[in-house]
MIMAR-829743 format. One line per 3 residues: number of its first residue (from 0); their letters; for each residue z, x, y of N, C-alpha, C. Coordinates in nm, 3 decimals. Each point is the difference from the previous one (the first is absolute). Layout:
N
NUM = a = Z,X,Y,Z,X,Y,Z,X,Y; ... $
***
This chain:
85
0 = xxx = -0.875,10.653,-3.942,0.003,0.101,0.103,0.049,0.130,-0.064; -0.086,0.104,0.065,0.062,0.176,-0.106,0.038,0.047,0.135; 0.105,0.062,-0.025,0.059,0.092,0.110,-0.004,0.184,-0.114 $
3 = xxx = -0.027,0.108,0.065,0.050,0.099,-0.029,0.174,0.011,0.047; 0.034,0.122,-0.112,0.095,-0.001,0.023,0.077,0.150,-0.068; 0.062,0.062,0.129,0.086,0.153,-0.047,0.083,-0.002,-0.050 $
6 = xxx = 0.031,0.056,-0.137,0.090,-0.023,-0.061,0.019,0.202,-0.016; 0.154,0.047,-0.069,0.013,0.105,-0.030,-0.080,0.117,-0.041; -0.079,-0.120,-0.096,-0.089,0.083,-0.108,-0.192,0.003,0.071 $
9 = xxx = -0.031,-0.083,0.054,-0.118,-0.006,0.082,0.023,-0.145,0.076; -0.186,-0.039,0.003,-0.008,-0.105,0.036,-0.063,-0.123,-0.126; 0.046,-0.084,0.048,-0.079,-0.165,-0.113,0.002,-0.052,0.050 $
12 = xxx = -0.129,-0.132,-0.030,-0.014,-0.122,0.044,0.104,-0.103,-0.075; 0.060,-0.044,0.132,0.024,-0.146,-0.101,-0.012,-0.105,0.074; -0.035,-0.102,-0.155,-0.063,-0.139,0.044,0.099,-0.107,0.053 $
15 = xxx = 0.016,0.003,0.108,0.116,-0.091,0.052,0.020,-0.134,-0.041; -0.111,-0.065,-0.020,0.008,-0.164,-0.096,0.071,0.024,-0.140; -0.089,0.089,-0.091,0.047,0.033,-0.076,0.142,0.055,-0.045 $
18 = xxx = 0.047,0.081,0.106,0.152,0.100,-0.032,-0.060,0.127,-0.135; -0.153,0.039,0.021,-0.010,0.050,-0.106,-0.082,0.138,0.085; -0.019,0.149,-0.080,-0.062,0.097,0.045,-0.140,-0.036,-0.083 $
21 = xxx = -0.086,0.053,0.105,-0.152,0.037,-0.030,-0.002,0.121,-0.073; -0.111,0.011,-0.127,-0.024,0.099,-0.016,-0.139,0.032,-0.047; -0.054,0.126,0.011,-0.161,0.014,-0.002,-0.033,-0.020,-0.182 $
24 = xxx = -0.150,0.054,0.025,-0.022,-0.053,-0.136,0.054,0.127,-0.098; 0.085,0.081,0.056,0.052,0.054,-0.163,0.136,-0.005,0.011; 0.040,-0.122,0.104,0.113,-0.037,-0.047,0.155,0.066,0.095 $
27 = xxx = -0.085,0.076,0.099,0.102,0.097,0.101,-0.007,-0.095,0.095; 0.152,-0.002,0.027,0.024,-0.066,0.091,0.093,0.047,0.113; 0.012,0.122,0.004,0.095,0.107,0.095,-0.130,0.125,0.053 $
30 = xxx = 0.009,0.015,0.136,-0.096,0.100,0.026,0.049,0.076,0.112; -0.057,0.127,-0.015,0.047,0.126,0.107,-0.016,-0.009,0.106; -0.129,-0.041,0.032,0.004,-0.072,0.214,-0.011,-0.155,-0.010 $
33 = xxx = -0.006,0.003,0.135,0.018,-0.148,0.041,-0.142,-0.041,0.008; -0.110,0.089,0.001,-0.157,-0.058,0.069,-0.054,-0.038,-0.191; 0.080,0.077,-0.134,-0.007,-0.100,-0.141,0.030,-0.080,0.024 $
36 = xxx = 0.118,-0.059,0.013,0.064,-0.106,-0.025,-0.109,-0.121,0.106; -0.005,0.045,0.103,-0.097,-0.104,0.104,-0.148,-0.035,-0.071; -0.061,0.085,-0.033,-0.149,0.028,-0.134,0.043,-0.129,-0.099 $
39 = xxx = 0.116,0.028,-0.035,0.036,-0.107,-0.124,0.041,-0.146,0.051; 0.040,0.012,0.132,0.108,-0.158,0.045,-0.166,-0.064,0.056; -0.122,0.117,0.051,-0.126,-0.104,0.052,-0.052,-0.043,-0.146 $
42 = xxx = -0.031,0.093,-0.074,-0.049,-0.086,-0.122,0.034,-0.114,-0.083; 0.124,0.011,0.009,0.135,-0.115,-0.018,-0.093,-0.117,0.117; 0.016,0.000,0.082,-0.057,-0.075,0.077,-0.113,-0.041,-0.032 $
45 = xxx = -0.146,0.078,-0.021,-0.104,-0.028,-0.016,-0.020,-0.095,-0.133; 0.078,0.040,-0.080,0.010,-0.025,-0.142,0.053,-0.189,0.066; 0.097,-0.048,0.061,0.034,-0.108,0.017,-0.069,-0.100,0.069 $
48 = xxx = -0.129,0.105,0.114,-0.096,-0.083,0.069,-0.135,-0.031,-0.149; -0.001,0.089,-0.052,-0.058,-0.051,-0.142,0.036,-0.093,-0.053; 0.061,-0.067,-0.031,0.046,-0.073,-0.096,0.043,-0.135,0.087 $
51 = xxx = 0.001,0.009,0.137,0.041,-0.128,0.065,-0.157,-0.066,0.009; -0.089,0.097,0.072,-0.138,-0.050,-0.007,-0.056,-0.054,-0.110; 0.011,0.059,-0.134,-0.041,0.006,-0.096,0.063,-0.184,-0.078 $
54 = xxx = 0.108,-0.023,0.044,0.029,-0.096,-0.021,-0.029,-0.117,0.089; -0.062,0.052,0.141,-0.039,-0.172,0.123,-0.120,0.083,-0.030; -0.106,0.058,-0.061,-0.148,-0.018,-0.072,0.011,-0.119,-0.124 $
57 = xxx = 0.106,0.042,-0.064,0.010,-0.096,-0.132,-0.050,-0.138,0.053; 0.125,-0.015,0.090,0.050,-0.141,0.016,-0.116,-0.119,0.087; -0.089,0.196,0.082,-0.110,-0.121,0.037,0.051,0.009,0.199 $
60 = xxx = 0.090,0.044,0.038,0.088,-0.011,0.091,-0.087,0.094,0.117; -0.120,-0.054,0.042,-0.033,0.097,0.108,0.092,-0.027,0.151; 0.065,-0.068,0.013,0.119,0.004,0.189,0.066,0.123,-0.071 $
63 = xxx = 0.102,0.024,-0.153,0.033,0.083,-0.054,-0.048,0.145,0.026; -0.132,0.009,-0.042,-0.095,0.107,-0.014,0.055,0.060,0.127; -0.071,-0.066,0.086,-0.006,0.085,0.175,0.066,0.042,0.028 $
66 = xxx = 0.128,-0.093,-0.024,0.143,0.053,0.082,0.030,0.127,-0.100; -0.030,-0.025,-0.112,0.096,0.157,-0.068,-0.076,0.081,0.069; -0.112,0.031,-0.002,-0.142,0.099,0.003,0.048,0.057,0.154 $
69 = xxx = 0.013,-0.137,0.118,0.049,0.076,0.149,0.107,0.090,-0.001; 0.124,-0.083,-0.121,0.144,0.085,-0.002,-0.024,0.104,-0.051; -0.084,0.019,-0.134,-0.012,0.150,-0.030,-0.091,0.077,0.076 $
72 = xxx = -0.104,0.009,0.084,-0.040,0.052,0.090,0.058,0.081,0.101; 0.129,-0.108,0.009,0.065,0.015,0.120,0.131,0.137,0.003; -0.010,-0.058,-0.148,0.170,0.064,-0.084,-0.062,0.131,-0.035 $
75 = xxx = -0.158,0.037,-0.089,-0.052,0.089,-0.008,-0.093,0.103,0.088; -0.066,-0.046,0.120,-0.068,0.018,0.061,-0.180,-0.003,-0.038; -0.066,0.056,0.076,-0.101,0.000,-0.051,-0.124,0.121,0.037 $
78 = xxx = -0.036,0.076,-0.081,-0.078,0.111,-0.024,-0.011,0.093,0.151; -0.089,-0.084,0.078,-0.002,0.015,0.156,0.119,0.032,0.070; 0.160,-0.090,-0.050,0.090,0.039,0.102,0.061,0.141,-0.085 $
81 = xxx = -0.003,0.006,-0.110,0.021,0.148,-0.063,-0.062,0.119,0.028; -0.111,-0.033,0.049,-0.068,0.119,0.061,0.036,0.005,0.135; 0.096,-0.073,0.084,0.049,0.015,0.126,0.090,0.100,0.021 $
84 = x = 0.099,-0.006,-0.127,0.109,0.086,0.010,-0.052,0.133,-0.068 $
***
């Protein structure tokens, strides 16, 4: 689970399982608004629905498949409800 989070200096993600901060790919992990830090905590996310799927494809695990695919749908939305807001 990533929560943002205000600290003195800006905002960062951190990975609450972990006890560890996110950081992008050059390695920043402190940012000036809060709508960076959120950019970085969804990709953080996306990056984890990758790699869960990617592993119940391995395994062969289609009950697996669905359920991630509804949760990230659900967790991400989808094209149509983005064009709502």
């Amino acid at each position: 689970m990533y929560k943002v989070i205000k600290t003195n200096d800006g905002f960062m993600v951190e990975d609450q399982y972990e006890g560890e901060y996110v950081h992008d790919e050059h390695g920043n992990n402190l940012f000036d608004s809060e709508y960076e830090a959120q950019q970085l905590m969804t990709i953080a996310r996306m990056r984890d629905a990758i790699d869960a799927i990617f592993i119940a494809v391995e395994e062969g695990d289609a009950e697996t498949i669905a359920h991630l695919a509804l949760r990230y749908k659900q967790l991400f939305g989808t094209k149509e409800k983005q064009n709502e807001n």
